[in-house]
TORFI-873551 format. One record per residue: residue number from 1; residue in three letters; x, y, z of N, C-alpha, C in turn. Coordinates in steps of 0.001 Angstrom, whole numbers, plus 524288, in hexadecimal, padded with zeros to 5 digits. Each point is the difference from the previous one (the first is absolute). Layout:
! TORFI-873551
nr / rest / neast / nnorth / nup / caeast / canorth / caup / ceast / cnorth / cup
NUM / ALA / X / Y / Z / X / Y / Z / X / Y / Z
...
***
This chain:
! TORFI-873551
nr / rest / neast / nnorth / nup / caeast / canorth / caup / ceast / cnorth / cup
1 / UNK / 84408 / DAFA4 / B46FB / 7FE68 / 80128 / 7FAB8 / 800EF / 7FB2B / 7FC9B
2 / UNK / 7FB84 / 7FE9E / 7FCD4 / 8016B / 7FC49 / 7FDB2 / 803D5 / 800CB / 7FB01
3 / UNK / 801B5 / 7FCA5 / 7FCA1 / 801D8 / 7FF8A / 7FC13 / 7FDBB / 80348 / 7FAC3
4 / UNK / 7FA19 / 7FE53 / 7FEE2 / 7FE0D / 8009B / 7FD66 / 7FEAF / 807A9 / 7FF12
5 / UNK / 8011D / 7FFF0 / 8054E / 7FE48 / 80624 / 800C9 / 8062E / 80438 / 80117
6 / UNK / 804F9 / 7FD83 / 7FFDD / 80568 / 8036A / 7FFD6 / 8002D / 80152 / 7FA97
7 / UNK / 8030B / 802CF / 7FFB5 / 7FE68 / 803CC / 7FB04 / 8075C / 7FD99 / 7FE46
8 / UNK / 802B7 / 7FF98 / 7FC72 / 8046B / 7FC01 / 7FE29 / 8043A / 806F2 / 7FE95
9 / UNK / 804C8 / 80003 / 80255 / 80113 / 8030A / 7FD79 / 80425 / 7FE7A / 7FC49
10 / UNK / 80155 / 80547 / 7FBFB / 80211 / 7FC96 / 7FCBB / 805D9 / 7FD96 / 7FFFD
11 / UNK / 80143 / 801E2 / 80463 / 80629 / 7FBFF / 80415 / 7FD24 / 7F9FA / 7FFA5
12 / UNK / 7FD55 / 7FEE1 / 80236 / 7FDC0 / 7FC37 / 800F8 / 7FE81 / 7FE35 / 7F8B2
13 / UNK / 7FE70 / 800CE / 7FDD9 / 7FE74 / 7FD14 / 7FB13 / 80588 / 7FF68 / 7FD9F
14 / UNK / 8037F / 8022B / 7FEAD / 805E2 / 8008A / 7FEE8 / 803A2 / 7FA43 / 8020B
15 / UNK / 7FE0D / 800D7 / 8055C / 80359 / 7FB0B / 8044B / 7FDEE / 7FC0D / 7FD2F
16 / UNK / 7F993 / 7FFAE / 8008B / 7FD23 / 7FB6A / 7FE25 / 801D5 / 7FDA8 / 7F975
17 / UNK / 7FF7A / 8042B / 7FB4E / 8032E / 7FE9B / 7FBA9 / 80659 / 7FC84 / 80091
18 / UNK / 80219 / 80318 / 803CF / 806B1 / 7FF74 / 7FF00 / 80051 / 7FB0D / 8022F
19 / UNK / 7FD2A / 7FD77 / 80494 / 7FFBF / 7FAEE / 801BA / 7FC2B / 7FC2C / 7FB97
20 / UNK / 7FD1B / 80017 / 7FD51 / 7FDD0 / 7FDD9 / 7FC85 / 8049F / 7FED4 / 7FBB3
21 / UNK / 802C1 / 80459 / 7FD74 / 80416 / 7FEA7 / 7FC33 / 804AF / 7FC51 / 80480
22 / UNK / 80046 / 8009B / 80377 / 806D1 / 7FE75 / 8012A / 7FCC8 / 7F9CF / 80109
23 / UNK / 7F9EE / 7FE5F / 8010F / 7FFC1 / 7FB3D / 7FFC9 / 7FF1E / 7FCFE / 7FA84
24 / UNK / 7FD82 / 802CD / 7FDCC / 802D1 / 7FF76 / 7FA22 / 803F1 / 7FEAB / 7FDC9
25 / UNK / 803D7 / 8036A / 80216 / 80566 / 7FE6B / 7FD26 / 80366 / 7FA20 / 802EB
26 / UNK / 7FDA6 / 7FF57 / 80451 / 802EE / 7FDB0 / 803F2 / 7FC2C / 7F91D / 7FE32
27 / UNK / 7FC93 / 801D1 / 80060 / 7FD09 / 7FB02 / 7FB45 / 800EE / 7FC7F / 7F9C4
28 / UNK / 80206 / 8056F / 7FDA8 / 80322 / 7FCFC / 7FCB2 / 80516 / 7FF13 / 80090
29 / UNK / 80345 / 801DD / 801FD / 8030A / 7FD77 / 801CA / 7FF87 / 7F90C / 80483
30 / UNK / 7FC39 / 7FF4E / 800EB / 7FD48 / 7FABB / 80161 / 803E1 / 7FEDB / 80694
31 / UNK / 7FD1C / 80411 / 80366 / 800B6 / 800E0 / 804E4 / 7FC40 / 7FC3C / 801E5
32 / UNK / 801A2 / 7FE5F / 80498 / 7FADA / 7FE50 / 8020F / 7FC41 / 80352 / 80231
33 / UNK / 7F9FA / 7FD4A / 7FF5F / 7FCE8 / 804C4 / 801E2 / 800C0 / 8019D / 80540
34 / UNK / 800BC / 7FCEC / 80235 / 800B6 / 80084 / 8067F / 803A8 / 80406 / 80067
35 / UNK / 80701 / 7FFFF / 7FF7E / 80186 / 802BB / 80000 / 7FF88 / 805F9 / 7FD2E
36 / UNK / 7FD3F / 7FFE7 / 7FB43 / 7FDA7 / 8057B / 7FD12 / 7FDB9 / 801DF / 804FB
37 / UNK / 7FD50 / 7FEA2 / 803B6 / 7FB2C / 8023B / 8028C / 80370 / 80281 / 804CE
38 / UNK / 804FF / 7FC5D / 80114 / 8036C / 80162 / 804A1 / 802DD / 80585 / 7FD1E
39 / UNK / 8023E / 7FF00 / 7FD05 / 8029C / 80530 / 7FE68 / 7FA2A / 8044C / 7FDF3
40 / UNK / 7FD50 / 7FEC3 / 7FE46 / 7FD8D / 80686 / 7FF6F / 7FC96 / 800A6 / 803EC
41 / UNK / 7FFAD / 7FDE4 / 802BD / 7FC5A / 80066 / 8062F / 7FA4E / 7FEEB / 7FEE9
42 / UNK / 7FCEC / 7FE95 / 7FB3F / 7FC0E / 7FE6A / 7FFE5 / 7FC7E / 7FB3A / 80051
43 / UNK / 7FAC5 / 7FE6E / 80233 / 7FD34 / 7FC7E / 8001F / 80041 / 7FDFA / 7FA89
44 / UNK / 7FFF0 / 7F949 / 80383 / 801F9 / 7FD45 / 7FB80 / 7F9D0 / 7FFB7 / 7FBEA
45 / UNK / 7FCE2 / 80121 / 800D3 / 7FB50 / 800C5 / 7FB36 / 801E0 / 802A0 / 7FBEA
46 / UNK / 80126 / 804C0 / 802CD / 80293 / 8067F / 7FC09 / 80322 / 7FB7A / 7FB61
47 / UNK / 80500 / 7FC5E / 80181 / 8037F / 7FDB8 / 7FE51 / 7FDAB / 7FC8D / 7FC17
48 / UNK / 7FD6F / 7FDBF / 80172 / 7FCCF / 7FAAC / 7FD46 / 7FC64 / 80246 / 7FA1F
49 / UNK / 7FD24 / 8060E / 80297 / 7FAE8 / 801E4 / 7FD33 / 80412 / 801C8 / 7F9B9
50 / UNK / 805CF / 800ED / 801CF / 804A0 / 8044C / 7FBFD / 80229 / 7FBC9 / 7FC64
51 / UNK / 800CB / 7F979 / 8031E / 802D5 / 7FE36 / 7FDB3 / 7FCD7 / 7FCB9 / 7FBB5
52 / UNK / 7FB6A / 7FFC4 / 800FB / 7FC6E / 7FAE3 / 7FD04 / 800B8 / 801CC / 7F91B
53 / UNK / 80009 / 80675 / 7FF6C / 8013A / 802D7 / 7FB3F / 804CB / 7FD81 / 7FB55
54 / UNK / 805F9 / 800C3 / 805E0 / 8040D / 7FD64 / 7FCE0 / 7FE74 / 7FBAD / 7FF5F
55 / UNK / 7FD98 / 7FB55 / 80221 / 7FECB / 7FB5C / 7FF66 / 7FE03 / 7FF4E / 7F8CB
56 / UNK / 7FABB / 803B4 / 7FEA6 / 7FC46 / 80017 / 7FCA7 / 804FA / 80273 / 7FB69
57 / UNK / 802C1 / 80382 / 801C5 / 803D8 / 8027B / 7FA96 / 8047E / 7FDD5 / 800C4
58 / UNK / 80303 / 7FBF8 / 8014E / 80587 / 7FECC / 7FF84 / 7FE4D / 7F9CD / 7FFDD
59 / UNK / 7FA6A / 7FD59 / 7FFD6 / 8011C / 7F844 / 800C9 / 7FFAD / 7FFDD / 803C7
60 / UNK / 800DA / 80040 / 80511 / 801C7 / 7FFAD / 805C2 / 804C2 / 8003B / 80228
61 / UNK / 80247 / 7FE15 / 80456 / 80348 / 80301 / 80288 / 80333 / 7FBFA / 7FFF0
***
């Protein structure tokens, strides 16, 4: 089954939020991205796509 066609439940959208904020927080605090990606278990895109934000609202890192 592809991606496009699993239906998301809302465990799954929850996980997805709570890892979005903890790379958030772990960003301003000025983690490296590499390690952000080791501790919340996500592809480093996910990491890169979350952090470019703090970049645009805090000056950079």
């Amino acid at each position: 089954m592809s991606k496009k066609n699993r239906k998301i439940s809302n465990t799954d959208k929850c996980i997805e939020v709570l890892q979005d904020l903890l790379i958030l927080e772990l960003g301003k605090e000025k983690i490296p991205q590499r390690e952000i990606r080791n501790i919340v278990g996500v592809d480093i895109h996910k990491v890169n796509r979350i952090i470019k934000y703090l970049k645009k609202e805090y000056g950079g890192r």
